[in-house]
Each structure stands twice: as structure tokens, then as C-alpha cells.
PLY file of the C-alpha trace (Angstrom):
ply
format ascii 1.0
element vertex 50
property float x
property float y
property float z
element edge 49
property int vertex1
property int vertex2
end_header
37.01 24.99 16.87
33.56 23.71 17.29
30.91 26.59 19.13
31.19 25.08 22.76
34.97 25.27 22.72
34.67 29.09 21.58
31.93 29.38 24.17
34.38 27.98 26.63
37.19 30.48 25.41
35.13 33.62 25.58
33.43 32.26 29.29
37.15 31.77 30.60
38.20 35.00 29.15
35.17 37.31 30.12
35.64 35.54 33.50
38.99 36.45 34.12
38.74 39.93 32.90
35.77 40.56 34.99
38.38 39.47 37.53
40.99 41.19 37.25
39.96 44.77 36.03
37.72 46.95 38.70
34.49 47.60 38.28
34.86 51.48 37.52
37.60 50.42 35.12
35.80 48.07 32.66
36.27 49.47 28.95
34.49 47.78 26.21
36.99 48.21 23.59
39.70 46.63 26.17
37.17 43.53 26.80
36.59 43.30 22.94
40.59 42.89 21.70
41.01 40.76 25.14
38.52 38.31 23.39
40.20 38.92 20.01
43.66 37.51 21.70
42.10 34.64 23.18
40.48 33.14 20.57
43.29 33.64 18.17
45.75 31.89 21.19
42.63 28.91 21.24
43.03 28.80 17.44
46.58 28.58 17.22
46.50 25.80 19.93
44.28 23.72 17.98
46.04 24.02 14.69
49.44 22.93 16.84
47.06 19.76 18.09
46.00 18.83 14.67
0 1
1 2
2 3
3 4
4 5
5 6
6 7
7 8
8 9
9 10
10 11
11 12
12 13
13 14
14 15
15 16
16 17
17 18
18 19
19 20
20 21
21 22
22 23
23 24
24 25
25 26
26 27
27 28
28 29
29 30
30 31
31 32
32 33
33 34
34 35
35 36
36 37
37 38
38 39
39 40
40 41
41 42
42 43
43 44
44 45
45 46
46 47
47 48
48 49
């Protein structure tokens, strides 16, 4: 995964958390494993591609 894709994968997914979860609510430690899942998901996608 080259750096803008993992860029793109952490944008997407800070995006959509920011989204979702209320203000009051945000938890670092949530945000953190979020991130975790979606680049493992974006790596696993790639490896099926290649």
C-alpha cells in the first residue's frame, strides 16, 4: 500500500467516524482500533487484488 492510499484509508475512516460518533462521545482509544480495522480491511483488499 503506497502512503497516499493509507492516507486515503485513514482520511475516509477519520471522516466517517467523525460522522457518526457525537461530539461529546469521541474516545481516542475507539478512533485508534477504528483505524487499526481499516487499514488491516485496505491491506487485505490489496493482497486479494494482487
Amino acid at each position: 500500500m503506497t502512503d497516499d492510499e493509507t492516507a486515503d484509508v485513514l482520511r475516509e475512516t477519520i471522516d466517517a467516524y467523525l460522522t457518526e460518533v457525537d461530539p461529546e462521545d469521541l474516545d481516542s482509544d475507539d478512533l485508534a482500533w477504528t483505524l487499526v480495522s481499516a487499514l488491516r480491511r485496505a491491506r487485505e483488499r490489496q493482497e486479494t487484488r494482487d
